[in-house]
C-alpha positions, 0 to 999 in steps of 0.5 A, a space after each residue: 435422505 435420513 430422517 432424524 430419527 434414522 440418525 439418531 439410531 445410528 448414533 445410538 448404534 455405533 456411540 458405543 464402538 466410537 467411544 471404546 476406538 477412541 479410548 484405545 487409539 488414546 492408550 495405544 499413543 500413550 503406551 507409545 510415547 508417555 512414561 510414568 502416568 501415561 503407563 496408567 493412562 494407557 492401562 486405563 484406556 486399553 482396559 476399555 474394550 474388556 470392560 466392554 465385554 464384562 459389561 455386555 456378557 452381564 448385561 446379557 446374562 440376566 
């Protein structure tokens, strides 16, 4: 069995990754099946995973 602690480090692992999934099946769908304000909620969310990178790569430069 997991302690409690284990399972909270593995949310911290992965919360992340599950957010930018989330945030990119909901702009995908959107891209899919909206017009109008869906276009920018699927920019929006498509935008996620990048802004992740930007995020992580000046994060790390410091």
């Amino acid at each position: 069995m997991m302690s409690a602690s284990n399972r909270a480090s593995l949310w911290r692992i992965f919360a992340a990754p599950l957010l930018i999934l989330g945030a990119s099946l909901v702009g995908l769908v959107a891209a899919l099946v909206a017009n109008g304000p869906g276009d920018w909620i699927s920019w929006f969310a498509l935008s996620a995973p990048l802004l992740a990178v930007v995020w992580g790569r000046l994060r790390r430069a410091r």
